[in-house]
CHARMM internal coordinates of N, CA and C (Angstrom, degrees):
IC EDIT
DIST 1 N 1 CA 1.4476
DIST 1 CA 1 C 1.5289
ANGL 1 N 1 CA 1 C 108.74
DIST 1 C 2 N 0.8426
ANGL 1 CA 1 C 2 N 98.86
DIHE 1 N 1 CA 1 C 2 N 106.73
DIST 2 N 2 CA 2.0978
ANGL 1 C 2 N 2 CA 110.42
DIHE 1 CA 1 C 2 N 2 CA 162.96
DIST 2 CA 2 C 1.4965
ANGL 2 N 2 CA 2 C 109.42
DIHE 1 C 2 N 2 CA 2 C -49.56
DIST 2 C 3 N 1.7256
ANGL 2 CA 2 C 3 N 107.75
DIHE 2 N 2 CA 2 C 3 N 138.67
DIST 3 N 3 CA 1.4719
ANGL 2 C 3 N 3 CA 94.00
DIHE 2 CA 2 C 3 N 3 CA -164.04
DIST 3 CA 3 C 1.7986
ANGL 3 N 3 CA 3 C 66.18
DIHE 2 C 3 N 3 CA 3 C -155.18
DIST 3 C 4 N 1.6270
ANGL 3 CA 3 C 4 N 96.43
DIHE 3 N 3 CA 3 C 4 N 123.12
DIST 4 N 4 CA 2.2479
ANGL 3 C 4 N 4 CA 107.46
DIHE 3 CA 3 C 4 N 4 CA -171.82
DIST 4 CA 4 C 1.7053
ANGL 4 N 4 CA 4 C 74.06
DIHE 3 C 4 N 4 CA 4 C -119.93
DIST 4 C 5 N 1.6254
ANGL 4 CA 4 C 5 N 88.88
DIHE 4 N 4 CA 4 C 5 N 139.36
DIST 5 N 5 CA 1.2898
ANGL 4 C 5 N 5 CA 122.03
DIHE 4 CA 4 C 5 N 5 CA 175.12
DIST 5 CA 5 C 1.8114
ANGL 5 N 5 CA 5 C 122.42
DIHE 4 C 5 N 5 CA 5 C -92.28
DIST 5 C 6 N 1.0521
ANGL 5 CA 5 C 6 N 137.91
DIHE 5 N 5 CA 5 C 6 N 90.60
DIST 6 N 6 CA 1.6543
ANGL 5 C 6 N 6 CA 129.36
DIHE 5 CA 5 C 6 N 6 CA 173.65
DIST 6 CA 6 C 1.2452
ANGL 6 N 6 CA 6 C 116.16
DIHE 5 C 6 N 6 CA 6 C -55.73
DIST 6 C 7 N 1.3414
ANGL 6 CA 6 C 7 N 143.26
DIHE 6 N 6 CA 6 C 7 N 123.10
DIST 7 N 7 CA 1.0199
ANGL 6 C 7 N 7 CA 158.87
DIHE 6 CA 6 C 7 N 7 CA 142.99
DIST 7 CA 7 C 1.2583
ANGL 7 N 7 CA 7 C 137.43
DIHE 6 C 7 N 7 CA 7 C -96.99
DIST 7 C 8 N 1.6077
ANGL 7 CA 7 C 8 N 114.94
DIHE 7 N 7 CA 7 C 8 N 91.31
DIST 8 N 8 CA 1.2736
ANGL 7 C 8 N 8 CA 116.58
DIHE 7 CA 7 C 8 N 8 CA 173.98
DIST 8 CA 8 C 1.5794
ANGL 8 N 8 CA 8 C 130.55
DIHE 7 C 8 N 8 CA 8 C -83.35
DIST 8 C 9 N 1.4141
ANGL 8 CA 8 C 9 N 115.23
DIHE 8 N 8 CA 8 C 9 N 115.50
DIST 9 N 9 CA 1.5346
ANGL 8 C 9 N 9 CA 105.14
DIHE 8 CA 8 C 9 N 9 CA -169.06
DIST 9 CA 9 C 1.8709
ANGL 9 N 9 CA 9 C 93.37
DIHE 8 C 9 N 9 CA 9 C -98.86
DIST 9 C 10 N 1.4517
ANGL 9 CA 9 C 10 N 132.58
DIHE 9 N 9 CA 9 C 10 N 123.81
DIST 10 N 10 CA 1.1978
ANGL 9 C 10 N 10 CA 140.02
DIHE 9 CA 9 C 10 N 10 CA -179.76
DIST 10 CA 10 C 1.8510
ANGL 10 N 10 CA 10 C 102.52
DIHE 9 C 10 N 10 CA 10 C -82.93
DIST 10 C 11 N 1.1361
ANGL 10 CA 10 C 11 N 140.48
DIHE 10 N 10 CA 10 C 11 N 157.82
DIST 11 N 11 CA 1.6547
ANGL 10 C 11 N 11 CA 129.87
DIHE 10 CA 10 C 11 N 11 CA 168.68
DIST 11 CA 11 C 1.7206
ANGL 11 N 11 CA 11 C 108.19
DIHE 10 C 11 N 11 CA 11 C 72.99
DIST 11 C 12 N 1.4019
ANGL 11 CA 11 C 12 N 113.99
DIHE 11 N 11 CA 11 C 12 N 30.91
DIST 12 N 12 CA 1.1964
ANGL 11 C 12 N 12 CA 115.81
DIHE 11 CA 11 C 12 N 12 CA -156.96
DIST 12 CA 12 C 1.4137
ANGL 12 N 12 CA 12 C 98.93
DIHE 11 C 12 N 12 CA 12 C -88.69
DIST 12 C 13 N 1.3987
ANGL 12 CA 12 C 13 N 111.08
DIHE 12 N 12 CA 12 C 13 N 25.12
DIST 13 N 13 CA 1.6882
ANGL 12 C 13 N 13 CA 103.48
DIHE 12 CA 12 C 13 N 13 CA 171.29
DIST 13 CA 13 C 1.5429
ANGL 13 N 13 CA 13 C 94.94
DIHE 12 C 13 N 13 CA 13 C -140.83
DIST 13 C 14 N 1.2380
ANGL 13 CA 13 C 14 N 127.14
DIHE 13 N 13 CA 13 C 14 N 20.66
DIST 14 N 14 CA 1.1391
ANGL 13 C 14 N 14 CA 124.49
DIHE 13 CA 13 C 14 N 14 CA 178.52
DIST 14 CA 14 C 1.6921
ANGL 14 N 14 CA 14 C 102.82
DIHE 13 C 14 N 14 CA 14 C -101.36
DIST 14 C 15 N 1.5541
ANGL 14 CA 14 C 15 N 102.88
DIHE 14 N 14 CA 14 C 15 N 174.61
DIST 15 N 15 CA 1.4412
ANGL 14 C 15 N 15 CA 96.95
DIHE 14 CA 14 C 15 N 15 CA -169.71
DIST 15 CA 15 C 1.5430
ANGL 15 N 15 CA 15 C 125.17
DIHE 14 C 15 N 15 CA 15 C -57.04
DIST 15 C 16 N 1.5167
ANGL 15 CA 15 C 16 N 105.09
DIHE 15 N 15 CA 15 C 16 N -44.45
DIST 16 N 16 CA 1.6533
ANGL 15 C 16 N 16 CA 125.35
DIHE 15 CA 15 C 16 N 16 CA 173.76
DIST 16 CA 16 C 1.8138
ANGL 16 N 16 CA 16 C 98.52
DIHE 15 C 16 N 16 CA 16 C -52.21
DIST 16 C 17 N 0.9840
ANGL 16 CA 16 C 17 N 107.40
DIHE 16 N 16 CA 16 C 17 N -32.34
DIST 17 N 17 CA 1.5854
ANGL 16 C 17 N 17 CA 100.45
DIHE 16 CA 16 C 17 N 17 CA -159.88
DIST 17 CA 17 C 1.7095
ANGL 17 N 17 CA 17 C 110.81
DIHE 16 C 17 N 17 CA 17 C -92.05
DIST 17 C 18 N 1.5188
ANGL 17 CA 17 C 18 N 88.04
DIHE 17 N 17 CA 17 C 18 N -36.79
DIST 18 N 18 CA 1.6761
ANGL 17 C 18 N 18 CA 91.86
DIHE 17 CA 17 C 18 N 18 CA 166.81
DIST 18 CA 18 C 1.4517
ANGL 18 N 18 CA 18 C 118.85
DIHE 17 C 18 N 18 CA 18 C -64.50
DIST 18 C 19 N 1.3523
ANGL 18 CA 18 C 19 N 122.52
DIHE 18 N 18 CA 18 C 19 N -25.11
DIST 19 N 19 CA 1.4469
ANGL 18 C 19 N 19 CA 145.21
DIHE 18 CA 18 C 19 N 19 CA -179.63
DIST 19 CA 19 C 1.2635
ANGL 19 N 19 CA 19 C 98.50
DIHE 18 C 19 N 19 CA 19 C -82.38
DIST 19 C 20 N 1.3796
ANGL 19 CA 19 C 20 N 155.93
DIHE 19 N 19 CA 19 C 20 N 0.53
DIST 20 N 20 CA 1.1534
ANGL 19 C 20 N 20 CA 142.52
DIHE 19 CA 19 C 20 N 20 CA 170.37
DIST 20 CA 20 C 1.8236
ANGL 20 N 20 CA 20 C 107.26
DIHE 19 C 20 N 20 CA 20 C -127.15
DIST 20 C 21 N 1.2699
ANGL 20 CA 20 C 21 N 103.86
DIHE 20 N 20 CA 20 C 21 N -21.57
DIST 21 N 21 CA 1.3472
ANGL 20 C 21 N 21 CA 106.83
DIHE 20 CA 20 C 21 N 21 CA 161.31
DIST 21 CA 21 C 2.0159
ANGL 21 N 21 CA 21 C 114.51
DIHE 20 C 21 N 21 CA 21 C -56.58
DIST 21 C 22 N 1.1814
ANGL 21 CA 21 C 22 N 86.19
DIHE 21 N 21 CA 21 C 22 N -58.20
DIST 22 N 22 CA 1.3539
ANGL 21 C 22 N 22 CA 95.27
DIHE 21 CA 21 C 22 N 22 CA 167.92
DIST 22 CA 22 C 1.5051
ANGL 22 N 22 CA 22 C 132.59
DIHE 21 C 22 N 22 CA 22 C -48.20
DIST 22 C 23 N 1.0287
ANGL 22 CA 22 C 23 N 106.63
DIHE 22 N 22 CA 22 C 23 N -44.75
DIST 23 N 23 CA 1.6141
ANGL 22 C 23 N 23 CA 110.11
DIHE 22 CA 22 C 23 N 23 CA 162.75
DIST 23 CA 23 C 1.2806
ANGL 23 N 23 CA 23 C 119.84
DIHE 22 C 23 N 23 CA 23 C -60.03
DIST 23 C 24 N 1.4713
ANGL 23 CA 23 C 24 N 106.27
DIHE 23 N 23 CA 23 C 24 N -54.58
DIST 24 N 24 CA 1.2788
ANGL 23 C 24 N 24 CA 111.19
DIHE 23 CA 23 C 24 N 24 CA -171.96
DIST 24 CA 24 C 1.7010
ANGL 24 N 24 CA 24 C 116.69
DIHE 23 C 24 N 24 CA 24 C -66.16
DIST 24 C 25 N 1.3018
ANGL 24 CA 24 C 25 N 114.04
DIHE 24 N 24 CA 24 C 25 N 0.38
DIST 25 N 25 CA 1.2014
ANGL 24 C 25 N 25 CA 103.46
DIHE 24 CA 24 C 25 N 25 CA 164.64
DIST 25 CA 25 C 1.7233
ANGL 25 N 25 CA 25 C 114.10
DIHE 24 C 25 N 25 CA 25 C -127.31
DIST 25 C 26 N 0.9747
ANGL 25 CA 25 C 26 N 100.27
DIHE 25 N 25 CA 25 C 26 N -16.62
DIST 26 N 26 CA 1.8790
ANGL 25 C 26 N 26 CA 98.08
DIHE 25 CA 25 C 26 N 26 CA 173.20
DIST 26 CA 26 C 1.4911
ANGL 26 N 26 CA 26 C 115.65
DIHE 25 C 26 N 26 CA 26 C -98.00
DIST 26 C 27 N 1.1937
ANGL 26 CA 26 C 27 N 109.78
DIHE 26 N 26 CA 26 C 27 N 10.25
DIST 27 N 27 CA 1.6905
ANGL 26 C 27 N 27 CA 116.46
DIHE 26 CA 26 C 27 N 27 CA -161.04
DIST 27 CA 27 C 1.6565
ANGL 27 N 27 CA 27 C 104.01
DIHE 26 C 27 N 27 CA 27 C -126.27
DIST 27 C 28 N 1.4613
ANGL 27 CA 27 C 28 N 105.32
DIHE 27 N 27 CA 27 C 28 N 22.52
DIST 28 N 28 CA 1.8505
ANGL 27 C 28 N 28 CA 121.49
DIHE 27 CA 27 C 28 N 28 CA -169.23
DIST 28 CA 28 C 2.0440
ANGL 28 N 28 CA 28 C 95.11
DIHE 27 C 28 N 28 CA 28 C -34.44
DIST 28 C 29 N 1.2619
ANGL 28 CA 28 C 29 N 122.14
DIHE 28 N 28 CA 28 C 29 N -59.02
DIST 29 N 29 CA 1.5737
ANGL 28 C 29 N 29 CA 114.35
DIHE 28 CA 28 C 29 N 29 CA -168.21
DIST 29 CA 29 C 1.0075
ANGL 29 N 29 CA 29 C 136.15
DIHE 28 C 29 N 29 CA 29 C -109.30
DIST 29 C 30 N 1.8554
ANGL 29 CA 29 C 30 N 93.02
DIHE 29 N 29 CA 29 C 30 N 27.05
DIST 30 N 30 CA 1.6554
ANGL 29 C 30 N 30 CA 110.12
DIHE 29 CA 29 C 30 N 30 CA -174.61
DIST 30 CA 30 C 1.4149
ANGL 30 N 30 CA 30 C 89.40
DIHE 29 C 30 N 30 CA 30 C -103.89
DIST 30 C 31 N 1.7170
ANGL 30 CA 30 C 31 N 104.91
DIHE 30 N 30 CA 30 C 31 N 171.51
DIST 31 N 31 CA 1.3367
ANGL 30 C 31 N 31 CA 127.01
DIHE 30 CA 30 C 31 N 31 CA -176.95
DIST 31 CA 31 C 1.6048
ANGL 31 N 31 CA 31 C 113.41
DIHE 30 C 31 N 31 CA 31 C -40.46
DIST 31 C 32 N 1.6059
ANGL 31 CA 31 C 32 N 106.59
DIHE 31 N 31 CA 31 C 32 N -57.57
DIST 32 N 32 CA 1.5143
ANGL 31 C 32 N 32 CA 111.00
DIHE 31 CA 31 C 32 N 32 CA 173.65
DIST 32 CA 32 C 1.5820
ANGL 32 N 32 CA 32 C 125.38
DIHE 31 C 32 N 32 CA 32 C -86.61
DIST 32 C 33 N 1.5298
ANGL 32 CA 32 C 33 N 123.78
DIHE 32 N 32 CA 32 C 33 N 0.80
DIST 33 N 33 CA 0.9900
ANGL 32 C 33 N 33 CA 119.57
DIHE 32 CA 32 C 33 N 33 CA 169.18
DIST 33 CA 33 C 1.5257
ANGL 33 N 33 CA 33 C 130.94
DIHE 32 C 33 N 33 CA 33 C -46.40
DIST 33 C 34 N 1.2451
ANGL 33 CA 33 C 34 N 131.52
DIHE 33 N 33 CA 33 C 34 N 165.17
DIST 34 N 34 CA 1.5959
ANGL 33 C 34 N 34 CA 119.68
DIHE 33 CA 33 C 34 N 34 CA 154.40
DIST 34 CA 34 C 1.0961
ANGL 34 N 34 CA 34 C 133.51
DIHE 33 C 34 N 34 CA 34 C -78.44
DIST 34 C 35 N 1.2880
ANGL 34 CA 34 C 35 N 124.97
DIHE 34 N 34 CA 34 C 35 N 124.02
DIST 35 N 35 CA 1.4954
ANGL 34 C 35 N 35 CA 146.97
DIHE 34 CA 34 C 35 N 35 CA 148.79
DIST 35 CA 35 C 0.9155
ANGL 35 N 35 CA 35 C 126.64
DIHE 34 C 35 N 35 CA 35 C -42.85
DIST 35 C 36 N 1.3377
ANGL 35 CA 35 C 36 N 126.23
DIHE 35 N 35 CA 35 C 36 N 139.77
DIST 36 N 36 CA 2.0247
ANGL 35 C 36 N 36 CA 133.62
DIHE 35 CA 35 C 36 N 36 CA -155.47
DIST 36 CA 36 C 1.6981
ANGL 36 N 36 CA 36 C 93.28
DIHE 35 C 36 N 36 CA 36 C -61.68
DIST 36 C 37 N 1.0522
ANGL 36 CA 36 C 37 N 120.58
DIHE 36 N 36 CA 36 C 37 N -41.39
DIST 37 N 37 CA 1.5721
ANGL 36 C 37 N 37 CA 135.97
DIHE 36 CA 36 C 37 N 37 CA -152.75
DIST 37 CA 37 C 1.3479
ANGL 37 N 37 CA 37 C 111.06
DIHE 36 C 37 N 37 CA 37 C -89.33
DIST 37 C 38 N 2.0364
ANGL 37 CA 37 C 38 N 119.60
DIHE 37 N 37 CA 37 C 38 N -1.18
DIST 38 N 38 CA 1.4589
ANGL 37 C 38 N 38 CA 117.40
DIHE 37 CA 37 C 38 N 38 CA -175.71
DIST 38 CA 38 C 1.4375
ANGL 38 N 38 CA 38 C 104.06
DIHE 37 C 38 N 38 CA 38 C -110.35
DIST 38 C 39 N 1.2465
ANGL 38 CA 38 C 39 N 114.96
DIHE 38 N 38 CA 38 C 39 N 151.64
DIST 39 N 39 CA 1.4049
ANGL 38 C 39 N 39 CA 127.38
DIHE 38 CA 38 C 39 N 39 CA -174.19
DIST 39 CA 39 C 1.5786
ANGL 39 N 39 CA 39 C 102.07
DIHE 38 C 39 N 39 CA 39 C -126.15
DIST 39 C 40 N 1.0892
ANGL 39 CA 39 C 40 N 123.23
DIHE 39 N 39 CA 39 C 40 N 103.39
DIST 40 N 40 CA 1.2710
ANGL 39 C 40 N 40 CA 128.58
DIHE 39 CA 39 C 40 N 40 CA 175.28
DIST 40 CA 40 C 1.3932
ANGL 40 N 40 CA 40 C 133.08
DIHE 39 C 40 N 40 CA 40 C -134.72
DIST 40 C 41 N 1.5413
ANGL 40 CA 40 C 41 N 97.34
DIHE 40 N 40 CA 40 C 41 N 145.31
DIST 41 N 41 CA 1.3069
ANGL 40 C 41 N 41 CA 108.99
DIHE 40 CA 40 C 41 N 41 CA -143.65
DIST 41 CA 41 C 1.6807
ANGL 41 N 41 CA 41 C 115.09
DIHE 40 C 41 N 41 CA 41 C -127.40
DIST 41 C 42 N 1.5807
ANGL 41 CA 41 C 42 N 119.59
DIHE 41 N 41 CA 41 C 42 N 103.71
DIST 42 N 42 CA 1.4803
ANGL 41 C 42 N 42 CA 110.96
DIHE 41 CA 41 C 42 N 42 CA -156.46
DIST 42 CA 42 C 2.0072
ANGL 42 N 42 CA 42 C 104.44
DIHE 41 C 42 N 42 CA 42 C -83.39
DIST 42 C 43 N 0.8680
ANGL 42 CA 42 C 43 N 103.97
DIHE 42 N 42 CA 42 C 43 N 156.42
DIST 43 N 43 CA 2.0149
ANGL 42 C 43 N 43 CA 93.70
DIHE 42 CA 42 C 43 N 43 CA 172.99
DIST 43 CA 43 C 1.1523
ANGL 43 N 43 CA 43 C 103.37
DIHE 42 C 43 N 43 CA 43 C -136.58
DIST 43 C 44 N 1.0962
ANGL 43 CA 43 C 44 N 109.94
DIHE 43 N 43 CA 43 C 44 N 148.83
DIST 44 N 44 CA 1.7412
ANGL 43 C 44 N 44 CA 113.14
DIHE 43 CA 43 C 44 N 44 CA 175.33
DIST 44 CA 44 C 1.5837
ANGL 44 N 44 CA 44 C 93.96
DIHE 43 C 44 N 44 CA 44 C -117.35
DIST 44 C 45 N 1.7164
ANGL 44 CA 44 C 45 N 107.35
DIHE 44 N 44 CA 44 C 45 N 172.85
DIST 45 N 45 CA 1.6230
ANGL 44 C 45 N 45 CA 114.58
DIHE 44 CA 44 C 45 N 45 CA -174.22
DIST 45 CA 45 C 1.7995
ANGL 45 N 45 CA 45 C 104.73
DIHE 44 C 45 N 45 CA 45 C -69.99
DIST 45 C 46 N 1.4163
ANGL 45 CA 45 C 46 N 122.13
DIHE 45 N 45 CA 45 C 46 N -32.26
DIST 46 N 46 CA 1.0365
ANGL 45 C 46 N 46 CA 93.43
DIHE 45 CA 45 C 46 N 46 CA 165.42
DIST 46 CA 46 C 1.3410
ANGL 46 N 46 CA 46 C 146.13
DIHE 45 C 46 N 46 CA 46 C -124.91
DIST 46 C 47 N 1.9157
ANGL 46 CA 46 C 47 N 101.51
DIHE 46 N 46 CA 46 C 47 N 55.56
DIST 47 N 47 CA 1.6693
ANGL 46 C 47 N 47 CA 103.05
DIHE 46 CA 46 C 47 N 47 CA 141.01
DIST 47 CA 47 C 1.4634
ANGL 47 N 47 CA 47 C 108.13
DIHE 46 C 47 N 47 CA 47 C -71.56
DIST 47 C 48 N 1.1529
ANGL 47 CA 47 C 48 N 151.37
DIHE 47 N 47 CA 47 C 48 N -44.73
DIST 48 N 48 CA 1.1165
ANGL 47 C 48 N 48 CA 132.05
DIHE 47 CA 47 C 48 N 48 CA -147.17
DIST 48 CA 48 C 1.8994
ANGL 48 N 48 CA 48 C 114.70
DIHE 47 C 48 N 48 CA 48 C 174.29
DIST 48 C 49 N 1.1644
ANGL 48 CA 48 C 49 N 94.14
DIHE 48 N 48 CA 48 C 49 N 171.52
DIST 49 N 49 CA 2.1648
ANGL 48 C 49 N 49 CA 88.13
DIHE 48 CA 48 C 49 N 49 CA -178.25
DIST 49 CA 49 C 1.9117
ANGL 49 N 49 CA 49 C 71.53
DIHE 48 C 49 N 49 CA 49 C -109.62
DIST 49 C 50 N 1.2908
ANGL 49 CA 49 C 50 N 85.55
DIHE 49 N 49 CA 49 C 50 N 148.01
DIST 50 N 50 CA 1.7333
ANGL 49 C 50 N 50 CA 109.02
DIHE 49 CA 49 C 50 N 50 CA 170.83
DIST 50 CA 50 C 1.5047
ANGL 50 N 50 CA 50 C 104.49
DIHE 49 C 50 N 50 CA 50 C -82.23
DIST 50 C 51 N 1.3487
ANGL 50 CA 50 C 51 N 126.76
DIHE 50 N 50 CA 50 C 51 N -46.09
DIST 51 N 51 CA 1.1707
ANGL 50 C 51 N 51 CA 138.98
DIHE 50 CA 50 C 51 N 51 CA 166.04
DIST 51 CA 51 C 1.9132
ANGL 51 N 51 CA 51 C 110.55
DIHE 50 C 51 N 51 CA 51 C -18.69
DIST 51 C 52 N 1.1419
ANGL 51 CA 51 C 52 N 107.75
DIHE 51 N 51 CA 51 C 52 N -22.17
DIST 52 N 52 CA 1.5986
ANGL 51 C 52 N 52 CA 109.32
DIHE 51 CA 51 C 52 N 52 CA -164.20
DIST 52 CA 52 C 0.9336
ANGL 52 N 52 CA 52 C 104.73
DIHE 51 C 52 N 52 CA 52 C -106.45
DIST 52 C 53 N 1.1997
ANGL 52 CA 52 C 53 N 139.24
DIHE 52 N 52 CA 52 C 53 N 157.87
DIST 53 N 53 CA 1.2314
ANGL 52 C 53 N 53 CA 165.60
DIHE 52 CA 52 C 53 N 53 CA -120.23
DIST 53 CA 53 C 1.9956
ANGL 53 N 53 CA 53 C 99.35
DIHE 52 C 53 N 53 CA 53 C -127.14
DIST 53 C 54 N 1.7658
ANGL 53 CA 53 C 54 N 115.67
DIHE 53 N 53 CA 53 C 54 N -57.33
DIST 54 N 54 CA 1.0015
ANGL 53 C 54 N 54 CA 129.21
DIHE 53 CA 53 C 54 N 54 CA 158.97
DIST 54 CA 54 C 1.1739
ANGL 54 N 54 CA 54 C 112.28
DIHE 53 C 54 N 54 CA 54 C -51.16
DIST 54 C 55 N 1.5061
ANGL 54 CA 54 C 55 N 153.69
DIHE 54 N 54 CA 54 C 55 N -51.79
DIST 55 N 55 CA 1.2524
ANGL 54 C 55 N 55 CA 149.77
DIHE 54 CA 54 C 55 N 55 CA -130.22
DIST 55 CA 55 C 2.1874
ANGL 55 N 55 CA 55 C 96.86
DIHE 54 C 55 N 55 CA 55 C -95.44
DIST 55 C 56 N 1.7340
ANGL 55 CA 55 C 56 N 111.46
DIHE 55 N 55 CA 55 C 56 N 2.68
DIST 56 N 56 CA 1.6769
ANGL 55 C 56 N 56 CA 89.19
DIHE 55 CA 55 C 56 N 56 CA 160.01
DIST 56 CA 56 C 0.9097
ANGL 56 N 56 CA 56 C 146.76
DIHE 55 C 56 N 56 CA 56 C -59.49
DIST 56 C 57 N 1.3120
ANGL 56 CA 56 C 57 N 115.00
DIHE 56 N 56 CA 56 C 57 N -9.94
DIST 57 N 57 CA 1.8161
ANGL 56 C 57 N 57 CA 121.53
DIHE 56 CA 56 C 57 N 57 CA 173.96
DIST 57 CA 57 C 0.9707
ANGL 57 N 57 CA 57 C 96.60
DIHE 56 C 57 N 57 CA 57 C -58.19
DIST 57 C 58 N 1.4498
ANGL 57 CA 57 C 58 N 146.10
DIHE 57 N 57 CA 57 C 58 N -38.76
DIST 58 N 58 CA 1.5095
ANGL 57 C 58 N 58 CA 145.28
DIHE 57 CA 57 C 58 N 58 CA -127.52
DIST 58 CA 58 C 1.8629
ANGL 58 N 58 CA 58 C 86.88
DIHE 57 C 58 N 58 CA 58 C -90.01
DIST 58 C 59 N 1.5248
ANGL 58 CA 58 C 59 N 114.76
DIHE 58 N 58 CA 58 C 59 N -26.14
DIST 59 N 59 CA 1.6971
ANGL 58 C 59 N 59 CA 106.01
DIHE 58 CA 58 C 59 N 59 CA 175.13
DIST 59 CA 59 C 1.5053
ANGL 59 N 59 CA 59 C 118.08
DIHE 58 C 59 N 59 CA 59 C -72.87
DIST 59 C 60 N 0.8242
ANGL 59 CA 59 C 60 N 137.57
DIHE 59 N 59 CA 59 C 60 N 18.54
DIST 60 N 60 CA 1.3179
ANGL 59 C 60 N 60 CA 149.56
DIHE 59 CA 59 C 60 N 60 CA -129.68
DIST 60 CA 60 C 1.6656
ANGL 60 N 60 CA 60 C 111.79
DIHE 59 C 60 N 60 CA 60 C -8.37
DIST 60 C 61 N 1.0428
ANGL 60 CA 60 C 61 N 124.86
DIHE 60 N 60 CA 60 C 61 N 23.89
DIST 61 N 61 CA 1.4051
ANGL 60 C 61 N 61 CA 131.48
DIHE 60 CA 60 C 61 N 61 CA 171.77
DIST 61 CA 61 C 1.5412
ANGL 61 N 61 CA 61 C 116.43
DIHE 60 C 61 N 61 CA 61 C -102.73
END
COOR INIT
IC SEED 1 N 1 CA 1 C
IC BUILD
C-alpha cells in the first residue's frame, strides 16, 4: 500500500526555509532529502494567513 506524505514548510522564503527547500531538492539520498512518497509544499506570508478557514488550498491536498 502506497502511503504520500504532506509536508507543509510555513517561512518558505525565509532563510531556514530556503535552507530546507534546498535540501529537499538537491539532497535526493541524503538523510533530509525527499522521498518518492513526500509532497511538499513551501508558503510564504503572502499566499495567505493559515488562520483561515479559506487559506486550504495553500496544503495542496
Amino acid at each position: 500500500m502506497e502511503s504520500n506524505c504532506n509536508i507543509v514548510v510555513t517561512g518558505g522564503s525565509g532563510l531556514v526555509g530556503n535552507a530546507i527547500q534546498w535540501a529537499v531538492h538537491t539532497q535526493r539520498d541524503a538523510l533530509f532529502g525527499r522521498k518518492d512518497d513526500e509532497n511538499w509544499v513551501f508558503l510564504e506570508s503572502s499566499d495567505g494567513d493559515l488562520r483561515l478557514p479559506s487559506s486550504r488550498f495553500m496544503y495542496g491536498w
